[in-house]
C-alpha positions as protocol buffer text, in pm:
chain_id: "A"
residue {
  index: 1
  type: UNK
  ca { x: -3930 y: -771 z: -1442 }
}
residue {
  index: 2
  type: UNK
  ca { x: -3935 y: -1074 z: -1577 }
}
residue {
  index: 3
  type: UNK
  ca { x: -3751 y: -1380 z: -1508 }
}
residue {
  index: 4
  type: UNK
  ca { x: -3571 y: -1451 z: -1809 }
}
residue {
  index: 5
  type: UNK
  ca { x: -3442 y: -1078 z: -1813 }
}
residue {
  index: 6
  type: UNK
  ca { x: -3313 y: -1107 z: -1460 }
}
residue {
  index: 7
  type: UNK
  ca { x: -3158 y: -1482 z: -1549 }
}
residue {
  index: 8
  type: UNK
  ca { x: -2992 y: -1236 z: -1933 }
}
residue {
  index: 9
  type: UNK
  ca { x: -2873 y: -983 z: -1656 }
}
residue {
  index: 10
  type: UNK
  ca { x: -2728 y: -1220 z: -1434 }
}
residue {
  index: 11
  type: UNK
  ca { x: -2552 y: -1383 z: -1709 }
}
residue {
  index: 12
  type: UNK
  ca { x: -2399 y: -1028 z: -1832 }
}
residue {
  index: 13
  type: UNK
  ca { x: -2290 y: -908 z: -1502 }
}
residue {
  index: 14
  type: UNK
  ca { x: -2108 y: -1264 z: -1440 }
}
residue {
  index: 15
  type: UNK
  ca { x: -1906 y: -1217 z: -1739 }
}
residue {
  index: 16
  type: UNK
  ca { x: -1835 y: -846 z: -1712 }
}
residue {
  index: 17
  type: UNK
  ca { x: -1725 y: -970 z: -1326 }
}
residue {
  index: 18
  type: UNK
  ca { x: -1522 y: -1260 z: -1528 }
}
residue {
  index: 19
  type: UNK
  ca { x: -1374 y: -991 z: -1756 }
}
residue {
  index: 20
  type: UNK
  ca { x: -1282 y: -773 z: -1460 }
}
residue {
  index: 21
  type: UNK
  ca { x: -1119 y: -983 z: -1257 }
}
residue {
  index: 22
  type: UNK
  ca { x: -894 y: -1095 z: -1498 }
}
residue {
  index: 23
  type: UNK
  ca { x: -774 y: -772 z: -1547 }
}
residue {
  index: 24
  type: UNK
  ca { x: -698 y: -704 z: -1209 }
}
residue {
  index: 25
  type: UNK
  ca { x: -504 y: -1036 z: -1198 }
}
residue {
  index: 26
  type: UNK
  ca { x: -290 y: -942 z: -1519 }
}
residue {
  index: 27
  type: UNK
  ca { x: -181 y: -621 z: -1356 }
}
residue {
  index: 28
  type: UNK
  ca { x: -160 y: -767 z: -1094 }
}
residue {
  index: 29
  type: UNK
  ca { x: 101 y: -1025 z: -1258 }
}
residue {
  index: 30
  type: UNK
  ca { x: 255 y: -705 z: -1428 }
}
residue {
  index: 31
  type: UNK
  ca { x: 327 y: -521 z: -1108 }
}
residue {
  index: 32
  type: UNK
  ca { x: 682 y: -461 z: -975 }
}
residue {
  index: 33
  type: UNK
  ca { x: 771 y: -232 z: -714 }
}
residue {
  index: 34
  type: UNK
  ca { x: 1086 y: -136 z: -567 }
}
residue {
  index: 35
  type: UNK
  ca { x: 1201 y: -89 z: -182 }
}
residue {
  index: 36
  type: UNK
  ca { x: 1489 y: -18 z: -36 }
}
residue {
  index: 37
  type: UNK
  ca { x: 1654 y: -27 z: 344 }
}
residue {
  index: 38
  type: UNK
  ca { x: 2039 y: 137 z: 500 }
}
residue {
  index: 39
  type: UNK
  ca { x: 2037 y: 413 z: 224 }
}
residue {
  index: 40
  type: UNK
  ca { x: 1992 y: 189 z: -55 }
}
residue {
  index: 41
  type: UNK
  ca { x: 2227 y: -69 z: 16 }
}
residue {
  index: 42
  type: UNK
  ca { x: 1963 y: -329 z: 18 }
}
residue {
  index: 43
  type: UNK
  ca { x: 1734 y: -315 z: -251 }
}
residue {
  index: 44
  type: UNK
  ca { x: 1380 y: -549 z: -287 }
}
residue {
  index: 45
  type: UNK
  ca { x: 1116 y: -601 z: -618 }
}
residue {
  index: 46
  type: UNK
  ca { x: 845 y: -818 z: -566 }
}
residue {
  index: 47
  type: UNK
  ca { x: 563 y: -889 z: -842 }
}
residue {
  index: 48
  type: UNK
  ca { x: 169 y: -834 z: -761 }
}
residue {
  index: 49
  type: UNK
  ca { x: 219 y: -1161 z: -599 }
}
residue {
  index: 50
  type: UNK
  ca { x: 400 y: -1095 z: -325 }
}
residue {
  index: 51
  type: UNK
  ca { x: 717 y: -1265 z: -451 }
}
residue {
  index: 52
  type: UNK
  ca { x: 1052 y: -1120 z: -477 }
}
residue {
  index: 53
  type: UNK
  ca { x: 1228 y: -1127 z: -824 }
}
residue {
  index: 54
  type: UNK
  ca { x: 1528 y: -954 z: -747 }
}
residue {
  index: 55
  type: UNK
  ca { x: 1745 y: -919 z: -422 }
}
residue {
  index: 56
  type: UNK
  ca { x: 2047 y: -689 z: -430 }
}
residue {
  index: 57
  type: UNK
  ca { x: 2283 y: -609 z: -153 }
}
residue {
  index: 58
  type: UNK
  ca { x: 2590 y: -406 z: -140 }
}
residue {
  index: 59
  type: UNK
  ca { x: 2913 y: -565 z: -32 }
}
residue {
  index: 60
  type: UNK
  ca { x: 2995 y: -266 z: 238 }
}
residue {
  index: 61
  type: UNK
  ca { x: 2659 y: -415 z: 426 }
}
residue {
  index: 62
  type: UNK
  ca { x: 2816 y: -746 z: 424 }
}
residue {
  index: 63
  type: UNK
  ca { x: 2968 y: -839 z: 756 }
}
residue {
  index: 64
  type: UNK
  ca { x: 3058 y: -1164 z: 864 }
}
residue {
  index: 65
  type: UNK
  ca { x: 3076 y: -1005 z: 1225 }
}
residue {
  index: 66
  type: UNK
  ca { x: 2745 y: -863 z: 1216 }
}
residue {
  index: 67
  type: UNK
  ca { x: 2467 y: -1073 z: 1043 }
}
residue {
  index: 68
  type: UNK
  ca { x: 2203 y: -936 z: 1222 }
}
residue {
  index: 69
  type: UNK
  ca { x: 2240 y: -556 z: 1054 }
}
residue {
  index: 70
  type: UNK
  ca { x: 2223 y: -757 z: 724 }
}
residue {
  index: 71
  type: UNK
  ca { x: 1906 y: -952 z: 820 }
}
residue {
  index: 72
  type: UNK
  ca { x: 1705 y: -601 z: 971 }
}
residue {
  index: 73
  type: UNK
  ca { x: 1780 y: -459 z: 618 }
}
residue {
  index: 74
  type: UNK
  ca { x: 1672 y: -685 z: 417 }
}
residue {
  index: 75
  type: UNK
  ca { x: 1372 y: -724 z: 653 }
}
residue {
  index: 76
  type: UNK
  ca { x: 1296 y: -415 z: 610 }
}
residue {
  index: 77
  type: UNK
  ca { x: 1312 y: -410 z: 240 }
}
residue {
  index: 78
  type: UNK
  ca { x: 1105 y: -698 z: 244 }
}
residue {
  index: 79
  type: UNK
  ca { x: 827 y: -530 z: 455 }
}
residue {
  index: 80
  type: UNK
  ca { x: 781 y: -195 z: 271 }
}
residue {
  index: 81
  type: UNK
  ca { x: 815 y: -381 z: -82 }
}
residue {
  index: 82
  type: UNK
  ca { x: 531 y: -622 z: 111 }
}
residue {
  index: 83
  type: UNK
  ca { x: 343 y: -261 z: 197 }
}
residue {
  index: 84
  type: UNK
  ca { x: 375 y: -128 z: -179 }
}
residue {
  index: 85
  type: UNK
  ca { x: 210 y: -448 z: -315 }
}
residue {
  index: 86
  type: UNK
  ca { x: -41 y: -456 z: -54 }
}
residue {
  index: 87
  type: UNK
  ca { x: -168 y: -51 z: -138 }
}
residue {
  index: 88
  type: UNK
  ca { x: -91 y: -166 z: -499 }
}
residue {
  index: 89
  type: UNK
  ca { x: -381 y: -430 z: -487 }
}
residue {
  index: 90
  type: UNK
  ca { x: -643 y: -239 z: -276 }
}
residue {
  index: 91
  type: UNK
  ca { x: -589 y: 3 z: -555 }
}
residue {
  index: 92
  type: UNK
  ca { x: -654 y: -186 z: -819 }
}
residue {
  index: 93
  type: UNK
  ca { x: -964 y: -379 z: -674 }
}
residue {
  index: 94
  type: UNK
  ca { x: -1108 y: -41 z: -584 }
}
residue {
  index: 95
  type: UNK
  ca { x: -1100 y: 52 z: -951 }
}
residue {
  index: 96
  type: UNK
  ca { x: -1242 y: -263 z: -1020 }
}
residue {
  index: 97
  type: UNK
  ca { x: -1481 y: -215 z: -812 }
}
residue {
  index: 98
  type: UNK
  ca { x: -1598 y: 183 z: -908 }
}
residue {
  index: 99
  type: UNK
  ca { x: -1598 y: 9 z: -1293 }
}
residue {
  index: 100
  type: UNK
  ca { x: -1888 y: -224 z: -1240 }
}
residue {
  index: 101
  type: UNK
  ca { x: -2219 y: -52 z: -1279 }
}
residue {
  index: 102
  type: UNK
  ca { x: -2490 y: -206 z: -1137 }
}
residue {
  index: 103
  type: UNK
  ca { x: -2738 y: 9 z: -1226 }
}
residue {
  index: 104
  type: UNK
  ca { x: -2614 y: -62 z: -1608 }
}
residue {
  index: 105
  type: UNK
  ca { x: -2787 y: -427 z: -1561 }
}
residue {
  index: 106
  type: UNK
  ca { x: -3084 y: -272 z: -1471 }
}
residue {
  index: 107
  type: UNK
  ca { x: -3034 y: -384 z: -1070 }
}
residue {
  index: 108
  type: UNK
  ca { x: -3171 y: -98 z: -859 }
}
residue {
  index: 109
  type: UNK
  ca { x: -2955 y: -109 z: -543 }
}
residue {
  index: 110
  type: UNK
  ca { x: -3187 y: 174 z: -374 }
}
residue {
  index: 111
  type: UNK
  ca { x: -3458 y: -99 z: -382 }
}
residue {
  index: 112
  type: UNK
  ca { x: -3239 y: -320 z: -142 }
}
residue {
  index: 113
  type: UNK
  ca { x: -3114 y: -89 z: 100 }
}
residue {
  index: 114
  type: UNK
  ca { x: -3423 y: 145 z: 132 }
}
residue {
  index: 115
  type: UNK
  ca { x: -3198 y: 451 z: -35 }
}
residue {
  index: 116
  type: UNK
  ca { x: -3234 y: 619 z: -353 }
}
């Protein structure tokens, strides 16, 4: 193979990885997911970002004489919400991922780890 091919393949599989990853960051951007702790009386939705964009909490959790069951509950909300995103994204960058074909740009992977 000659150079200037390899330099033509390296060029295509940079943008297809360019194209790619902006993809997974759009979802990504899209995402929302949903958690909830104490039966649904505290309810989480973060973005792909790990940022929460809504927080709501049902008066009959809120106790001036006992903070701390308010606090586990949203904590908990927080966490699974955290745990959705977190499956969300391995997900996604494992379609990502399975997408790219190498062997499309003409790179023969056998060749580098001894396997065909």
């Amino acid at each position: 193979m000659d150079f200037s091919k390899m330099l033509e393949q390296a060029h295509t599989f940079g943008e297809m990885l360019d194209k790619k990853t902006k993809q997974h960051k759009v979802r990504m951007k899209k995402l929302r997911v949903e958690a909830a702790a104490g039966g649904g009386m505290v309810k989480v939705v973060m973005n792909g970002d790990n940022k929460i964009v809504k927080l709501d909490i049902e008066k009959e959790v809120i106790d001036p004489n006992d903070s701390e069951l308010l606090a586990d509950l949203i904590i908990a909300a927080v966490n699974d919400a955290t745990a959705k995103v977190t499956d969300a994204q391995k997900e996604n960058i494992e379609d990502l991922t399975d997408s790219i074909d190498l062997n499309a740009l003409g790179l023969d992977l056998g060749a580098l780890t001894g396997k065909k």
